[in-house]
MDTraj code that builds the backbone (N, CA, C; nanometers):
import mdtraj as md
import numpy as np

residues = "UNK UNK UNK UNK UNK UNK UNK UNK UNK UNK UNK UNK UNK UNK UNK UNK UNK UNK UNK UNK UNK UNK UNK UNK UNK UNK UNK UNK UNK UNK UNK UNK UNK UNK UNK UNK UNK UNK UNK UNK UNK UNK UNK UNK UNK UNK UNK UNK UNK UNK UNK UNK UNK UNK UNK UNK UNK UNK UNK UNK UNK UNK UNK UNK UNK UNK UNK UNK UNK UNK UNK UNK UNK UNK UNK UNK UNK UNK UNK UNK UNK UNK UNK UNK UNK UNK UNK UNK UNK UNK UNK UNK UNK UNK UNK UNK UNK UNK UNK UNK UNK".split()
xyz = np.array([
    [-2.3452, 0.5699, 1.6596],
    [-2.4534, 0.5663, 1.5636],
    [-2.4242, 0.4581, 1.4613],
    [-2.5226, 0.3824, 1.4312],
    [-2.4946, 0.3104, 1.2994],
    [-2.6909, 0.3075, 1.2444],
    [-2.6419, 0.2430, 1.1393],
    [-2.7399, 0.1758, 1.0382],
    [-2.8519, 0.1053, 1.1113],
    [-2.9763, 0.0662, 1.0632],
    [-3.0719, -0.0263, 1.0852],
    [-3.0186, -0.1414, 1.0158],
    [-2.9539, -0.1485, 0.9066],
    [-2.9357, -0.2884, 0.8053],
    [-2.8125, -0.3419, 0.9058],
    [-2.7137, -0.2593, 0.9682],
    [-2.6536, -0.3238, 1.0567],
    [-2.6240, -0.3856, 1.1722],
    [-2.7578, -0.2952, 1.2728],
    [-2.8012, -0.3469, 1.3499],
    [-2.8702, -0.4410, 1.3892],
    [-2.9260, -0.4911, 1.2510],
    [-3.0272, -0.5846, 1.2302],
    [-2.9333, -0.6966, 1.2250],
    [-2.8270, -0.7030, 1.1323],
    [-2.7311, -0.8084, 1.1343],
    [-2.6355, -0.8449, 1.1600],
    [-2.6068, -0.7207, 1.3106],
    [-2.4952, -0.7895, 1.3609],
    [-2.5129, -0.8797, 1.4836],
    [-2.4328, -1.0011, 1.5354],
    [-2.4204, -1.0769, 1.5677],
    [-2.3326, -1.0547, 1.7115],
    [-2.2802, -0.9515, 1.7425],
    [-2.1617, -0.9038, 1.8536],
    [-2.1427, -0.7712, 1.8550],
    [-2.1528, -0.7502, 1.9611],
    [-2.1232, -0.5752, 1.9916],
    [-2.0605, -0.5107, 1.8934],
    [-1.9199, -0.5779, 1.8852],
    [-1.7571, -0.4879, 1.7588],
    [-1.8536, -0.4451, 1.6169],
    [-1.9466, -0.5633, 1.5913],
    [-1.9991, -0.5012, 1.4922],
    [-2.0665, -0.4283, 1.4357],
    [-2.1063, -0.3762, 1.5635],
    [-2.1913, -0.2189, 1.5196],
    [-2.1178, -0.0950, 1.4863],
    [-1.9649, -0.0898, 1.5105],
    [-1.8938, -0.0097, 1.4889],
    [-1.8032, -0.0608, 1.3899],
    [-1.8249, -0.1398, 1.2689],
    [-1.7536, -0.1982, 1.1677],
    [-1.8290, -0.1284, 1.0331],
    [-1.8131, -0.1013, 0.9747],
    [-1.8642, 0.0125, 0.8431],
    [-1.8273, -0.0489, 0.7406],
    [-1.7270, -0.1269, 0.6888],
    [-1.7343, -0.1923, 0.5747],
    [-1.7961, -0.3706, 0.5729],
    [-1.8128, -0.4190, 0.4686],
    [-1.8819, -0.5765, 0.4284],
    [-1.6995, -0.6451, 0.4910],
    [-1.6009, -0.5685, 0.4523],
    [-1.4625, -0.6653, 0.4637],
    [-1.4809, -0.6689, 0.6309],
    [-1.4699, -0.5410, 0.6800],
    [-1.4228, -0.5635, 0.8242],
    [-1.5124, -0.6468, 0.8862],
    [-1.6171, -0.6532, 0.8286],
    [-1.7309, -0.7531, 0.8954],
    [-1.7103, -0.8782, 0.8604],
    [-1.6643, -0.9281, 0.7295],
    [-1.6093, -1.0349, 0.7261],
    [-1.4997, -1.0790, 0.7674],
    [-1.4162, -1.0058, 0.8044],
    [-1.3092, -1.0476, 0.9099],
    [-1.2818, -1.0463, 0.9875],
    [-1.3742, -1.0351, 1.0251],
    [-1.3910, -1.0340, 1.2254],
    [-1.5221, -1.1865, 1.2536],
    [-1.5666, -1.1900, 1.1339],
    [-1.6550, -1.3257, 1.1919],
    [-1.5442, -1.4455, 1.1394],
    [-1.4698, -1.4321, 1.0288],
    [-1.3183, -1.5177, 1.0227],
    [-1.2287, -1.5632, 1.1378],
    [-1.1977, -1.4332, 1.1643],
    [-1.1644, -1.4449, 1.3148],
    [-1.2009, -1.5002, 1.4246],
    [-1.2887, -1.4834, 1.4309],
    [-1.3668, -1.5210, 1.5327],
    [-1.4201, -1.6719, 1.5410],
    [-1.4108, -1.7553, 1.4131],
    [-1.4033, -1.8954, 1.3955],
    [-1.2882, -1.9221, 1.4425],
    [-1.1537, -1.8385, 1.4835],
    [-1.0763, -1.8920, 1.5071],
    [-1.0107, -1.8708, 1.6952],
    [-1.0582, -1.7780, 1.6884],
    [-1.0503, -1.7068, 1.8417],
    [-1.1763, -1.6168, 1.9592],
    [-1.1416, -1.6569, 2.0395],
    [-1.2751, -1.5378, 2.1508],
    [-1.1764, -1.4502, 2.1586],
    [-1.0885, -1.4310, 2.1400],
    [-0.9912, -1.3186, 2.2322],
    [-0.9322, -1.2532, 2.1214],
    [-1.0394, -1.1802, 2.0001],
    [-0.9941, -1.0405, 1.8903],
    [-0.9819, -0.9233, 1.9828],
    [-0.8870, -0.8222, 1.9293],
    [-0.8565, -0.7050, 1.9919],
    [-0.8617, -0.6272, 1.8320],
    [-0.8848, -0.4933, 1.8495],
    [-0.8795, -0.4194, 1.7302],
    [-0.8436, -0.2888, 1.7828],
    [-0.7555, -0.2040, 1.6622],
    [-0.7177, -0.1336, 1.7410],
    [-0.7868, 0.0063, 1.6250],
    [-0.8327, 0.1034, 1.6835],
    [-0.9247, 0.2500, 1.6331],
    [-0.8199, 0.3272, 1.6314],
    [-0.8476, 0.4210, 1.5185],
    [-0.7814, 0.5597, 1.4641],
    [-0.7751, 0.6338, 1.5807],
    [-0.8580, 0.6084, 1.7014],
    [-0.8521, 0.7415, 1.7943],
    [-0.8618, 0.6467, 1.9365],
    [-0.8177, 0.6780, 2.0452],
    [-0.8344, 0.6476, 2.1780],
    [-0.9007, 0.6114, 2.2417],
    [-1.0487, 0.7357, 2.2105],
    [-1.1276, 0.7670, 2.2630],
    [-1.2606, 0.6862, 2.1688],
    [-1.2843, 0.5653, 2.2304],
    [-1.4253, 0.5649, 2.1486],
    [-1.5233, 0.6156, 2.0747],
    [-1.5302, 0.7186, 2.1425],
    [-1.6369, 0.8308, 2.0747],
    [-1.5778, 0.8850, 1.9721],
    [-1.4653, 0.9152, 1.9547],
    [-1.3870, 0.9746, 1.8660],
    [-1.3481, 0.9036, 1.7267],
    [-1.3429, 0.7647, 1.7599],
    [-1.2772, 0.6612, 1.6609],
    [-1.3704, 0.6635, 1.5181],
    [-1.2992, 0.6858, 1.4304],
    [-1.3985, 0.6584, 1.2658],
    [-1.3574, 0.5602, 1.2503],
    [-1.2398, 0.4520, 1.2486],
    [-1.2348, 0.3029, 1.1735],
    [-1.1758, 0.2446, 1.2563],
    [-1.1376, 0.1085, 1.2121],
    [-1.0363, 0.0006, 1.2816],
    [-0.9803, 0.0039, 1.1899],
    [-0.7956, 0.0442, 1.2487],
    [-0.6823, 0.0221, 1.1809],
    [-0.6215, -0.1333, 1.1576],
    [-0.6672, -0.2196, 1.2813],
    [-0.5868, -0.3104, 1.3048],
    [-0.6910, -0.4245, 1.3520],
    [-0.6892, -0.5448, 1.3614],
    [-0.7401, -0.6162, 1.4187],
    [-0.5914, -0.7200, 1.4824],
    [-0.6148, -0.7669, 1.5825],
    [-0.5022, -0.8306, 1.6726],
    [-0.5498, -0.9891, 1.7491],
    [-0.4847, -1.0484, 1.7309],
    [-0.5517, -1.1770, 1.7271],
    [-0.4071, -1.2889, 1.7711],
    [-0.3745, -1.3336, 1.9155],
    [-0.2542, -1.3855, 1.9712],
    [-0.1677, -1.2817, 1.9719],
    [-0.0416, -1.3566, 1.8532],
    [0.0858, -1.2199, 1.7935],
    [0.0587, -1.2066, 1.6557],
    [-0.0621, -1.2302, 1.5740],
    [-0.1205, -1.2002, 1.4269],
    [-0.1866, -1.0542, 1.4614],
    [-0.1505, -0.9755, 1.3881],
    [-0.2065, -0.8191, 1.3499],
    [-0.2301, -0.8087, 1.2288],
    [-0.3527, -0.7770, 1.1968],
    [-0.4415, -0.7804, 1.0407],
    [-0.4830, -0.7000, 1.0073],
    [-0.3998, -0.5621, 0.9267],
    [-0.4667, -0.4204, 0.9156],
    [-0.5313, -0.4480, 0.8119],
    [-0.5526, -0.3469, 0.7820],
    [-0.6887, -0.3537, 0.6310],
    [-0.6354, -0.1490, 0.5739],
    [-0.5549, -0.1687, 0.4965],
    [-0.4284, -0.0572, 0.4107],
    [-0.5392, -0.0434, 0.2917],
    [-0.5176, 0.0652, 0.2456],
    [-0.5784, 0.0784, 0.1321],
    [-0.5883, -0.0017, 0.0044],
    [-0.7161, -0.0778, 0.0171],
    [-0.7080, -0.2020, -0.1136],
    [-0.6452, -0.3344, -0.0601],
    [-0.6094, -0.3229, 0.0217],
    [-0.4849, -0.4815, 0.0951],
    [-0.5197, -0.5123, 0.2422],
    [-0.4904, -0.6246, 0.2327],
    [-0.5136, -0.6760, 0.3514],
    [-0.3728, -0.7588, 0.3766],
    [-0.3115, -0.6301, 0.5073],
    [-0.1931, -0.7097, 0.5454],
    [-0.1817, -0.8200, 0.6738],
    [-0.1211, -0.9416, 0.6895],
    [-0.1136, -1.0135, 0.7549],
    [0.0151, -1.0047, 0.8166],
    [0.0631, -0.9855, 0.9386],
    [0.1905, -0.9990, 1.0025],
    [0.1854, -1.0442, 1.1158],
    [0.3060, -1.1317, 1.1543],
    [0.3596, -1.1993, 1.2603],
    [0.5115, -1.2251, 1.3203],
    [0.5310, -1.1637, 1.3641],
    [0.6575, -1.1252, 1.3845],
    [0.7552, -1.0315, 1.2827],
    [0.7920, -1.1025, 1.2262],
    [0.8815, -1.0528, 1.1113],
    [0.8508, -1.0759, 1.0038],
    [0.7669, -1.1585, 0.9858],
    [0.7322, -1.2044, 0.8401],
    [0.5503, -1.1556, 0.8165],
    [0.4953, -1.1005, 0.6546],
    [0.3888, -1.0471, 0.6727],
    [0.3450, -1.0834, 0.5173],
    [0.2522, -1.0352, 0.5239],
    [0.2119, -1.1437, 0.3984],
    [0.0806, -1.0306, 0.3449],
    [0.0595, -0.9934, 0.2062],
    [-0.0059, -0.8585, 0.1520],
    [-0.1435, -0.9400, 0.0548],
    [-0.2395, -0.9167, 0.0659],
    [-0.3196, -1.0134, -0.0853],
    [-0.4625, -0.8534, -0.0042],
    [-0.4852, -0.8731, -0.1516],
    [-0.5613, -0.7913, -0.2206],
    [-0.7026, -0.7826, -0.1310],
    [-0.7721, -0.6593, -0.1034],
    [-0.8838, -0.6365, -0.0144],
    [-0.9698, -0.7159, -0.0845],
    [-0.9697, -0.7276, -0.2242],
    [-1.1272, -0.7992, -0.2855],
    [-1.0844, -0.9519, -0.2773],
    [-0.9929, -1.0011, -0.2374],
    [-0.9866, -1.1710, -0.2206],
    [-1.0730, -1.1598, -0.0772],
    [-1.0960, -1.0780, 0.0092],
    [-1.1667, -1.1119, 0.1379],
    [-1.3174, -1.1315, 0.0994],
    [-1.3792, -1.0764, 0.0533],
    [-1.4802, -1.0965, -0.0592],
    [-1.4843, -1.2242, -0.0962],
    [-1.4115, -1.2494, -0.2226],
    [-1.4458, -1.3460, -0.3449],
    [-1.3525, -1.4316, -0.2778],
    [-1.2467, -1.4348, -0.2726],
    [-1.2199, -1.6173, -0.2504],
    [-1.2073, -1.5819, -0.0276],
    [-1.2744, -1.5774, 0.0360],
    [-1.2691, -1.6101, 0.1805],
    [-1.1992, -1.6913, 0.2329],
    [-1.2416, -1.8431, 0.1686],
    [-1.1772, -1.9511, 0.2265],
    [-0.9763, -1.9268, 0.1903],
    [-0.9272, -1.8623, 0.0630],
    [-0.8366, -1.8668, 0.0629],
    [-0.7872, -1.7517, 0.1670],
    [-0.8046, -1.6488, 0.2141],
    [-0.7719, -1.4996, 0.3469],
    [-0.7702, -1.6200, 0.4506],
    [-0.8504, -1.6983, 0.4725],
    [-0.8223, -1.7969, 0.6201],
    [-0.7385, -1.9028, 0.5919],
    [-0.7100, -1.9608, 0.4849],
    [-0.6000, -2.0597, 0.5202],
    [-0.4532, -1.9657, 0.5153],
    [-0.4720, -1.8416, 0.4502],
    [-0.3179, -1.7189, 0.4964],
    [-0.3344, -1.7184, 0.6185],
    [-0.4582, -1.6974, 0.6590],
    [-0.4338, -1.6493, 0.8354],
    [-0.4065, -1.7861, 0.9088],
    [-0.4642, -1.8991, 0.8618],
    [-0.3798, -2.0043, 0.9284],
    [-0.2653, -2.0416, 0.9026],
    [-0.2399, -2.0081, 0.8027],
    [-0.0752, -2.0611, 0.8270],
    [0.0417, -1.9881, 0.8720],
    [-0.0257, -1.8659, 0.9190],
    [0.0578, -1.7275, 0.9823],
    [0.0530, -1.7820, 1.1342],
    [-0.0986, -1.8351, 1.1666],
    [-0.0652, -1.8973, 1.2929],
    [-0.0058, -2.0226, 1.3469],
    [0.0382, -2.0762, 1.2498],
    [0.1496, -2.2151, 1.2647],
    [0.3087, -2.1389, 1.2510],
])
top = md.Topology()
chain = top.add_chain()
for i, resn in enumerate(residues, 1):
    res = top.add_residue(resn, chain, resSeq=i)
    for name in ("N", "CA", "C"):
        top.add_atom(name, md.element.get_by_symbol(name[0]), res)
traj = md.Trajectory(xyz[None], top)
């Protein structure tokens, strides 16, 4: 089940099952950068799933933690604030690019 306002504006399947403005903005981020996002749900079972814990992208995994948006890659991970995905965008993608260098 979702929304009419979301159905109306989403652009790709994943996003009918995306519930916040962030996860939606970071999955079309993503997606400037890759075809091949993976995300990973609270539950197994599709039907079952209420959110995306994770979004997965090469060896970059991009949860979305309460208020934060963590970036990790291997060993090293990198924390900035849920409302910079919002207000500054362009700065969340040059973190995520330089996680992928």
């Amino acid at each position: 089940m979702t929304t009419l306002n979301t159905l109306q504006e989403a652009k790709e399947l994943p996003e009918l099952f995306m519930k916040s403005k962030e996860e939606i903005t970071l999955w079309r981020m993503l997606r400037r950068l890759s075809d091949r996002i993976r995300f990973d749900l609270d539950d197994r079972y599709l039907d079952k799933a209420s959110k995306i814990e994770a979004y997965r992208m090469k060896d970059i995994v991009i949860k979305l933690a309460e208020h934060q948006l963590v970036i990790a890659k291997g060993g090293k991970s990198k924390t900035l604030p849920m409302d910079d995905l919002l207000k500054q965008p362009s700065m969340v993608f040059k973190e995520i690019l330089r996680m992928m260098d």
